[in-house]
Structures are given as structure tokens and as C-alpha cells.
C-alpha positions in Angstrom: -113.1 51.0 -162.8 -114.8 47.9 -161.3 -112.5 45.7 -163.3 -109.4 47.7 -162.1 -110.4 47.1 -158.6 -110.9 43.3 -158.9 -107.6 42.7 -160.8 -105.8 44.7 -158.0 -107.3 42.6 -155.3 -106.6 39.1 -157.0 -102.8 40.6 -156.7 -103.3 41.6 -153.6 -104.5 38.4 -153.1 -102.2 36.1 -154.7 -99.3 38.1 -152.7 -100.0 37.1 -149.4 -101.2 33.4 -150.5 -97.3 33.2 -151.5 -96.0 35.1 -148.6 -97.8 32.3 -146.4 -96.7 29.6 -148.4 -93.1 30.8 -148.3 -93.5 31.4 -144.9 -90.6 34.2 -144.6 -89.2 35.2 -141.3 -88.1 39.0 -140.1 -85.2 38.6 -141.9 -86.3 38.0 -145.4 -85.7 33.9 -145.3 -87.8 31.4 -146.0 -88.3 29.7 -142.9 -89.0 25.7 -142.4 -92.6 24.8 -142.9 -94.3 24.1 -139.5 -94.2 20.2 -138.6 -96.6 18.1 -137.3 -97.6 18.1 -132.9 -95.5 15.2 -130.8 -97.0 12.1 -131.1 -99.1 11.8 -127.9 -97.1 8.6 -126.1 -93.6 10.4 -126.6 -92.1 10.0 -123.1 -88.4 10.7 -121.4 -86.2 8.1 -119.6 -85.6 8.9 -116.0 -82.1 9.5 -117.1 -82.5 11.9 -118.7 -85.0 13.8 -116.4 -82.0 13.5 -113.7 -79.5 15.1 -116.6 -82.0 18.0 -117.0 -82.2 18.4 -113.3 -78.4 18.5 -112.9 -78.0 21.3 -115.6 -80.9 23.5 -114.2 -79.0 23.0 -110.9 -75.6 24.0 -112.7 -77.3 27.2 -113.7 -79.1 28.4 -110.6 -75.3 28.2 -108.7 -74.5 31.0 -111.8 -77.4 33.2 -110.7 -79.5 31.9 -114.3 -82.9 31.2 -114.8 -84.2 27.3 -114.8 -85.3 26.5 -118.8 -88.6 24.4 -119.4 -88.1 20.8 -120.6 -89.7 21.1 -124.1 -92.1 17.8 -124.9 -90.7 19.1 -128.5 -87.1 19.6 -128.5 -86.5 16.7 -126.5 -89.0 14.1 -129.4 -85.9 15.9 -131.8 -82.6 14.9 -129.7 -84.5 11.4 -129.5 -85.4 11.6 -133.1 -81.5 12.2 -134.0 -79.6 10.9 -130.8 -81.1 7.4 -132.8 -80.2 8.3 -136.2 -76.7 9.3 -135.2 -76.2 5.7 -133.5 -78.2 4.2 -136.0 -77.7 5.2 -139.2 -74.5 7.2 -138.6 -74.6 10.4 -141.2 -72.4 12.1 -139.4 -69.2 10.8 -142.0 -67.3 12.8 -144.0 -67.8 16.0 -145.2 -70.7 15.4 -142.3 -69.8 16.4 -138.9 -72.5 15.5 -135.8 -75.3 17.7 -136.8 -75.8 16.4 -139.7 -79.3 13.9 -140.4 -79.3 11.1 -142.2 -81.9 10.4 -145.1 -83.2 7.0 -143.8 -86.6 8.2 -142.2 -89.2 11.0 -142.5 -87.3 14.1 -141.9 -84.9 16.0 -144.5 -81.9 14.9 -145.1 -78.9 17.4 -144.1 -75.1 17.4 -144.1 -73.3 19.7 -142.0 -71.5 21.7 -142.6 -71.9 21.4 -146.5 -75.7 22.2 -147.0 -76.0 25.1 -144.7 -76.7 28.3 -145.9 -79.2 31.3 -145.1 -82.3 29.8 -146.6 -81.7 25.9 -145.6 -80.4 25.3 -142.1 -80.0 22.1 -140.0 -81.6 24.4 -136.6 -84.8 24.5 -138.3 -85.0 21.5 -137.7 -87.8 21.7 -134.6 -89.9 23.5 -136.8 -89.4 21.1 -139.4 -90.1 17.8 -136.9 -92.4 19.3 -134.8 -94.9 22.5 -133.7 -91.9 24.4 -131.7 -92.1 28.0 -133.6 -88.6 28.9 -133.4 -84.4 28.0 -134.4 -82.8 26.2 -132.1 -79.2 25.0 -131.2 -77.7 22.0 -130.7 -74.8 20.1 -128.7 -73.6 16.3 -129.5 -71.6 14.8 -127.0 -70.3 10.7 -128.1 -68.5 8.2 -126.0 -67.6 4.3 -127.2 -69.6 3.0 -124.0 -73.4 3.7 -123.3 -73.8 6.7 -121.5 -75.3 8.2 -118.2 -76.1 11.5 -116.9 -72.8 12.1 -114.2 -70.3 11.1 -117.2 -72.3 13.5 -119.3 -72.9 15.8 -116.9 -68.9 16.4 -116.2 -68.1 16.4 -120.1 -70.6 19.2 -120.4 -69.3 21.3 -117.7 -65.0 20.5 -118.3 -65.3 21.2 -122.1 -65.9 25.1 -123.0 -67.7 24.8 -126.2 -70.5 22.8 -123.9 -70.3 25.1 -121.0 -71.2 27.8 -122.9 -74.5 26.7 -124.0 -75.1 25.8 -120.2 -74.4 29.3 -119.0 -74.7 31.6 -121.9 -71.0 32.7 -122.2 -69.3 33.3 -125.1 -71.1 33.3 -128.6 -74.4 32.2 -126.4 -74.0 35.4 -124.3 -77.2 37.0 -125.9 -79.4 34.3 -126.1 -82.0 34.2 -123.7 -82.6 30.4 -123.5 -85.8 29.5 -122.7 -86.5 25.8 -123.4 -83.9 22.3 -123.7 -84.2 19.1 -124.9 -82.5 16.6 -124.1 -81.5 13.2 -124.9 -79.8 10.0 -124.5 -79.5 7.0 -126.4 -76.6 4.2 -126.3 -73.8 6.4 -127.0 -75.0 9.4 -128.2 -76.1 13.0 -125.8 -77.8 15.3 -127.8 -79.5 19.1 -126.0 -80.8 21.1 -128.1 -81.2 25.0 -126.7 -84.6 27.0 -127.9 -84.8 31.1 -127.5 -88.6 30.3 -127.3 -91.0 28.5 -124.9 -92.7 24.9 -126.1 -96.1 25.8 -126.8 -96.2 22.0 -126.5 -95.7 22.3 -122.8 -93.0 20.0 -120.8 -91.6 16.2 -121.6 -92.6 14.1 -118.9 -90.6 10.5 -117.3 -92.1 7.8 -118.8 -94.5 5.7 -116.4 -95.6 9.1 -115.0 -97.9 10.5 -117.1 -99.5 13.8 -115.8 -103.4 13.9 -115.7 -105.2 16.8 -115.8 -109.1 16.3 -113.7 -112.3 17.6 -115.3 -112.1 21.3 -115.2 -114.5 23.1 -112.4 -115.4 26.4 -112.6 -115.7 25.9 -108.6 -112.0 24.9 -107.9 -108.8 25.8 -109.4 -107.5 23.1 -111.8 -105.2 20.5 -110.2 -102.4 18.4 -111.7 -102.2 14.9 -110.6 -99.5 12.7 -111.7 -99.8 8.7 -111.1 -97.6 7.2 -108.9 -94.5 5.1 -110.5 -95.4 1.6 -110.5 -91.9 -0.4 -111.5 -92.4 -4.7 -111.1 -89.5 -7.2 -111.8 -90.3 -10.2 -114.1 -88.1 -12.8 -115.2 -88.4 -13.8 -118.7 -86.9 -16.8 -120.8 -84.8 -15.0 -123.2 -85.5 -17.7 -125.6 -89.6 -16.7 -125.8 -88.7 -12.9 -126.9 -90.2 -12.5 -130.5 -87.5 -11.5 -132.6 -87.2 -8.2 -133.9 -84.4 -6.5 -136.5 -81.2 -5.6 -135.2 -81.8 -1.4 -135.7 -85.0 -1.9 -133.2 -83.3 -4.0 -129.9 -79.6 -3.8 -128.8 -78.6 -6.7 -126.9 -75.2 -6.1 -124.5 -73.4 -9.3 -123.2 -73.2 -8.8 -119.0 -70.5 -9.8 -117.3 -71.4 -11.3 -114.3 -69.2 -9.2 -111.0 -68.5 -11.0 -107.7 -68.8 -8.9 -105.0 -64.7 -9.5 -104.2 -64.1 -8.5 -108.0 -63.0 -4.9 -109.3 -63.4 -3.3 -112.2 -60.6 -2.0 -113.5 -61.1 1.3 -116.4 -58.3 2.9 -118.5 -59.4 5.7 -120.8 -56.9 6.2 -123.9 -57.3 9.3 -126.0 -57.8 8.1 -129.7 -56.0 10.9 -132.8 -56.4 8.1 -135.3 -57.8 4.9 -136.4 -58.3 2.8 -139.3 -54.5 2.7 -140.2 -52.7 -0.4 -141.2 -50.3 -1.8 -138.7 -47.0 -0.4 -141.1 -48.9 3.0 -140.8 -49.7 3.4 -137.6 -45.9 2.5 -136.5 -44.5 5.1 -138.2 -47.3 7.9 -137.0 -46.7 6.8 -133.0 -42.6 7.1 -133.7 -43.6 10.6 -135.3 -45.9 11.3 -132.1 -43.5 10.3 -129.9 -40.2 12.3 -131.2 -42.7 15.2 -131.1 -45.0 16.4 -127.6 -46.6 13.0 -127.2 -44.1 10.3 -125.9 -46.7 8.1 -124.2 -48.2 7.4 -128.1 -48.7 3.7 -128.2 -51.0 1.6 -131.1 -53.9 -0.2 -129.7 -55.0 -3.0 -131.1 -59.2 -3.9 -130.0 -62.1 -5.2 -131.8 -60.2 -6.0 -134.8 -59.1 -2.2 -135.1 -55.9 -0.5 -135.1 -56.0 3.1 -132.7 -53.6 4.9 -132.1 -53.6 6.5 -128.7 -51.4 9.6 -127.1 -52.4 9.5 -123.6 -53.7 7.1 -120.9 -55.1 7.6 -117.7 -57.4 5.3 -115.0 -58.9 9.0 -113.6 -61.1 10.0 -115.9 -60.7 13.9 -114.7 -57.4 13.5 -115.8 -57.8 12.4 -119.3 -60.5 14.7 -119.8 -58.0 17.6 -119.1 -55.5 16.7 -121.3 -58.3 16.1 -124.1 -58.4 19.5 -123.9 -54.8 20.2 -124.8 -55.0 17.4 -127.6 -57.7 19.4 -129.6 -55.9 21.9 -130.2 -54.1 19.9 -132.3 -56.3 17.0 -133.0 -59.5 18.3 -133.4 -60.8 15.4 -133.8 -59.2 13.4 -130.7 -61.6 11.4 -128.8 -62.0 9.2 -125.7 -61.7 5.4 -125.9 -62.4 3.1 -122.5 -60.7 -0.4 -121.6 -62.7 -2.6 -118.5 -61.2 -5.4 -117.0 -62.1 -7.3 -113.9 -59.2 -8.2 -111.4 -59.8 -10.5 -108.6 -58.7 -10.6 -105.0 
């Protein structure tokens, strides 16, 4: 009997090792194995602290709840906000959610590898200590990006909007967390059903401190003031560093009398020979799009269907171009005019 007894508990035993090892979920999956806390100096630009600000405003003027700015979802849409502009995995088969398999993290290509045991919203769980799915949008522009031109993209589109306000496919998820981020031309967010036991991401340069508890006074949060200082330095004594690591952008210097002139072009196709291309905008133009032109820019041959100086504008008819181009996107022109 004794030897029944042990043999039944070493089952017993060796069960719920592999149950924890597999980690399975409520629905029978195996879920991502739990990754490692947020490295301790992980900070947020300002930018996007005023980007989170803008969509917690957005969704108090719909009568929703404020989410928390999780320290961890926002380390993830850094971690692939830079792999997107870096390493670029989303091609082919491979659309924007997709990770490339240059650093620590998993490889994945979506679409193609997603399926009910192996999904790219475990990613959080894989990358960091957040215990739960979450979603993810990708916004891209061909200029470096701030929060008002996001902002406005987010809001105009409805795929976006839905994840702002819970409409749609979103309707019956609570969201409870974001992060958010932005880097060169890349916005990621991603949307999280559960709070960061992490806590929040904070600006970098104001790092909160937290005084010696007493049991004779309520604990008090004290954040140091934001110190910014201006110094000139030869560019000709900065150490060197690979290209992937610093991105240096020529400035054009603006009189005060000067203008910049903008003209946004929506892009259907690139990456067509010049014989190609010429026969596409003839097609494009006998059909809904007579404005189709080729452009010619950075030793690449677009073609474009619409052009517009208001950016509103061209935004509003991107809309109406997805629905046949799918993949349509925005291209911008600058050009500085004198008095």
C-alpha cells in the first residue's frame, strides 16, 4: 500500500511540475514564459508623455476612464518601434507586427506564424513581467514623427480610433494600461486588459523618488525638478559610434523671412521601372485617379494619386484610397521659398 501511495504522488507530482513549466492559461494554451523586470534606467521622452496626455484627454471627452502608462508596455513599443526602423522585419509575408530576429526576443512574422499556441501579443509577457496579452497599433510616416501629427492620424483613421475609444472589435475590452512609443518614424501603443504590476513609465530627467518610509507620516512622492543646460560641442570631438546606434539629420538652416513649403503625395506604388510606372499612372488616370503622376525622389520611382499642401485633406482621401490600395501611404515634399 505504502508503495502505491508513493508512486501516486510522484504522478501527482510530476503533473503539476509540467503544468507550471507549460504554463497553460484558462483556455487550455500554453502561454509565453514570464520575461525578465524593466531594466531599472528605462525612461520615456517628453514626447511621448505629451502623446499619452493627449489620448487620455481624447478619452475623458468620450466619458472613458484614463489608462496607466505602463513602465512595461511602453520598454516593448521602444524595444520594437527600434527594430521596425532598424532592422525592418516587417517585409513580405511580414506586415508591421512582426519582430525581427536581430536581438534577444523571438523572432515572429505576422501574419504567417500566428496561431493559438504562438502569438506575436504575448509578447509583453515574453519581454517583460506584464502578466497579460496585449494589442498593438503601428502608425509610419517618411519624416520623424511628433505627437500632434500622430495624434490626428490616430483619431482620423477608424482602425486607430477604435483602440482609443473601445469601439468596434475593442468594444469589450476593458483597457487598463498603454504604452507608447516613438522613434524616428515609427508610433507604436500597445493596449493591455491588465494593470503594470511594474507601476508607471516616467519622462526621462524626472525620476520619481520615494523618501524613507515612516510609520509616523504617510509616504510622499517627490520627483526632482527638470534640469535641461545647453552646451555647444565640436561635432568633430564626438567618438564615433556605428550607424544602427546615432542618426545624424542634415538641418537646414531657416531665415526668419523664409517659408516652408510641405506637399503630401499619397504613394500606391514604388520600386517600378520608369517604362512601368508610365503605363500604371495612364491606367490610374483613365480609371478614378486622374491626378496620378510618377515621382521621381531619392533615386526612387513612386507613383502618387493624390496631392495636397493641407494635410487634413490628404489624410481624408487616404481613407478612400485604402479601400482600394491597402497598402497606400503618405509621402512629404519641403521646400523653402523666399520673400
Amino acid at each position: 500500500m505504502k508503495k502505491t501511495v508513493f508512486t501516486f504522488n510522484l504522478h501527482l507530482v510530476g503533473l503539476l511540475f509540467l503544468a507550471s513549466a507549460l504554463q497553460l492559461n484558462s483556455f487550455g494554451q500554453t502561454a509565453a514564459v514570464q520575461g525578465k523586470p524593466v531594466p531599472v534606467n528605462f525612461c520615456i521622452s517628453q514626447t511621448v508623455m505629451d502623446l499619452f496626455t493627449r489620448i487620455n484627454d481624447y478619452r475623458r471627452q468620450n466619458d472613458l476612464p484614463p489608462l496607466q502608462l505602463s513602465k512595461s508596455l511602453c520598454y516593448v513599443a521602444t524595444l520594437h518601434a527600434k527594430d521596425l526602423m532598424l532592422h525592418h522585419p516587417d517585409q513580405g509575408a511580414c506586415n508591421s507586427h512582426s519582430w525581427s530576429d536581430k536581438s534577444f526576443w523571438k523572432p515572429f512574422c505576422y501574419p504567417r506564424d500566428e496561431n493559438k499556441k504562438n502569438s506575436v501579443w504575448d509578447k509583453p509577457r515574453e519581454l517583460t513581467t506584464y502578466p497579460a496579452r496585449a494589442y498593438e497599433i503601428v502608425y509610419w510616416e517618411n519624416s520623424p514623427l511628433v505627437a500632434d501629427t500622430v495624434m490626428m492620424v490616430w483619431k482620423t483613421e477608424a482602425y486607430f480610433n477604435s483602440f482609443l475609444l473601445n469601439t468596434g472589435k475593442w468594444r469589450e475590452n476593458p483597457w487598463n494600461a498603454i504604452g507608447i512609443a516613438l522613434y524616428e518614424n515609427y508610433a507604436c501603443a500597445w493596449f493591455g486588459e491588465s494593470a503594470d504590476p511594474a507601476g508607471t513609465a516616467y519622462v526621462c530627467g524626472n525620476i520619481p523618488v520615494i523618501q524613507t518610509k515612516d510609520t509616523t507620516k504617510p509616504a510622499v512622492v517627490v520627483r526632482k525638478p527638470r534640469i535641461s543646460a545647453v552646451k555647444t560641442v565640436k561635432t568633430d570631438t564626438l567618438p564615433k559610434k556605428p550607424a544602427d546606434t546615432i542618426l545624424l539629420k542634415a538641418v537646414v538652416p531657416v531665415s526668419n523671412t523664409d517659408t516652408v513649403a510641405k506637399t503630401y503625395y499619397i504613394i500606391v506604388k514604388t520600386n517600378l521601372s520608369m517604362e512601368a510606372a508610365a503605363k500604371l499612372v495612364n491606367t490610374l488616370k483613365v480609371q478614378e485617379y486622374p491626378d496620378a503622376k510618377v515621382i521621381t525622389r531619392d533615386d526612387k520611382i513612386r507613383i502618387s494619386v493624390f496631392e495636397s499642401s493641407s494635410k487634413p485633406e490628404v489624410m481624408t482621401k487616404l481613407k478612400e484610397v485604402k479601400k482600394t490600395y491597402k497598402d497606400a501611404w503618405l509621402f512629404k515634399t519641403e521646400k523653402i521659398t523666399g520673400p
